[in-house]
C-alpha positions as CSV (number, residue, x, y, z in Angstrom):
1,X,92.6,105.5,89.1
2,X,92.3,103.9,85.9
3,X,93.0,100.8,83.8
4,X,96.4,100.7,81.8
5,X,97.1,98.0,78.6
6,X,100.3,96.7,78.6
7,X,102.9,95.4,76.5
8,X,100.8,91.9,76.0
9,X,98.6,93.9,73.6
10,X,100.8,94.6,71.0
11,X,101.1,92.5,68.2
12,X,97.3,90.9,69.0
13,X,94.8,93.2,69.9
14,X,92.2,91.2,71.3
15,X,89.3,93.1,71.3
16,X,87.1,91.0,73.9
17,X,87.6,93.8,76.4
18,X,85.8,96.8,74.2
19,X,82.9,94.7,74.4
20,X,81.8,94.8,78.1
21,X,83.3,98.8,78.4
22,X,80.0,100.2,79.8
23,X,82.1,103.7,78.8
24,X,83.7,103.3,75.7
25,X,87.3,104.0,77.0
26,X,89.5,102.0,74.2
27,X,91.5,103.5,71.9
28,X,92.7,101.4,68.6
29,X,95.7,101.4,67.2
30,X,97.5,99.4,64.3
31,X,98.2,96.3,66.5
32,X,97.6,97.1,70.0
33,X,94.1,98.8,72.5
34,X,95.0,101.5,74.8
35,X,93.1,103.0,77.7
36,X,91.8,106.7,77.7
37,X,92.8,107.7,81.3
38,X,90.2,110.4,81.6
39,X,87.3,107.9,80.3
40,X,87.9,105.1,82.0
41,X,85.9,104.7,85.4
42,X,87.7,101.6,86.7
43,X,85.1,99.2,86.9
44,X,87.5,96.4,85.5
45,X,85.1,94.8,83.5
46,X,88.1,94.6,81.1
47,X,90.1,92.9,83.3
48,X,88.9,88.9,83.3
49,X,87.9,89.5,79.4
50,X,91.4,90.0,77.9
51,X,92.6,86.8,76.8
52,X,96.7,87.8,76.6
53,X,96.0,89.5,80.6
54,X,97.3,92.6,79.1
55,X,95.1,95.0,81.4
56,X,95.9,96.1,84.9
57,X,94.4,98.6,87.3
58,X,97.1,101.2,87.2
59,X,98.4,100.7,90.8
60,X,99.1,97.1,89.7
61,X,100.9,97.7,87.0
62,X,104.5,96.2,87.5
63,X,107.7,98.5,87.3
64,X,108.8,97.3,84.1
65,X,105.7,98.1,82.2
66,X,105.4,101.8,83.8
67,X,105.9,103.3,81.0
68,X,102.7,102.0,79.7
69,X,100.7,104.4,82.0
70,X,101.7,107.5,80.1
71,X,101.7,105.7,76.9
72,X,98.2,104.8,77.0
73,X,97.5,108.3,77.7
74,X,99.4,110.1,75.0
75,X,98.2,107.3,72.4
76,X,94.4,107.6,73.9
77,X,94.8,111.1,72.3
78,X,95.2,110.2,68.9
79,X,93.8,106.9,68.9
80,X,90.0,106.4,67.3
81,X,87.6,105.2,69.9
82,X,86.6,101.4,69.6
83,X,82.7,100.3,70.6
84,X,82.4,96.5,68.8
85,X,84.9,93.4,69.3
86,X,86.7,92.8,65.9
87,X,88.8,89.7,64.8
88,X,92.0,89.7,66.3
89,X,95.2,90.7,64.0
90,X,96.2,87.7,61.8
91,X,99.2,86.5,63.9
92,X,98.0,86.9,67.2
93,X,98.5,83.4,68.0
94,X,102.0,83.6,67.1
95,X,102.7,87.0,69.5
96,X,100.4,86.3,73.1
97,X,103.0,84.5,75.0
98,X,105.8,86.4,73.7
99,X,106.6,89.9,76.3
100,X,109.2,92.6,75.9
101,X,107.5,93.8,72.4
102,X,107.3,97.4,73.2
103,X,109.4,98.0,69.8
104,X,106.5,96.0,67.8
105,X,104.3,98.6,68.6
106,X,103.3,100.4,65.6
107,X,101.9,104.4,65.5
C-alpha cells in the first residue's frame, strides 16, 4: 500500500511532510505535494506532520477523494521530486480549512 495526498493540499502545499520522507517519495507541483506510489514504503511518517491532514494511507482514503489515488500517481510521473521543506504558498492560510478544491489544482 501507499500514502495518497488529498484535496487539502491544494492551494497550500505544506511541505512539513517532505522533511521526515526517509525515501523521498513527494512530488511538487504548482500548489499542491503528491505521492509517488511506487516510492512510497508506507511508513507514515508523513502522516502526523502535515498541518492541513491532507495525507492518508491509501485504504483510508474516503470515497469522495478516490480519485486522488490515481491522481497522485499520474502527477508523481511528471512531478519533480522534493527533498527540503520550503515556505508554504502565499495564501495558504486563506485555503486549509476550505475542501472541495479539486478545480484549484493547477498542472
Amino acid at each position: 500500500m501507499t500514502h495518497v495526498v488529498l484535496d487539502s493540499c491544494i492551494r497550500c502545499k505544506y511541505t512539513d511532510c517532505v522533511d521526515v520522507c526517509p525515501v523521498d517519495c513527494f512530488r511538487e507541483g504548482p500548489n499542491m505535494l503528491v505521492i509517488d506510489p511506487d516510492e512510497c514504503i508506507d511508513c507514515a511518517v508523513c502522516i502526523p506532520e502535515c498541518p492541513v491532514n491532507a495525507i492518508l494511507p491509501e485504504e483510508d482514503v474516503p470515497s469522495d477523494q478516490l480519485a486522488f489515488i490515481k491522481l497522485n500517481a499520474d502527477l508523481a510521473r511528471n512531478w519533480p521530486s522534493i527533498t527540503k521543506r520550503k515556505a508554504p504558498l502565499p495564501d495558504a492560510e486563506e485555503w486549509k480549512d476550505r475542501t472541495g478544491k479539486l478545480d484549484q489544482l493547477a498542472r
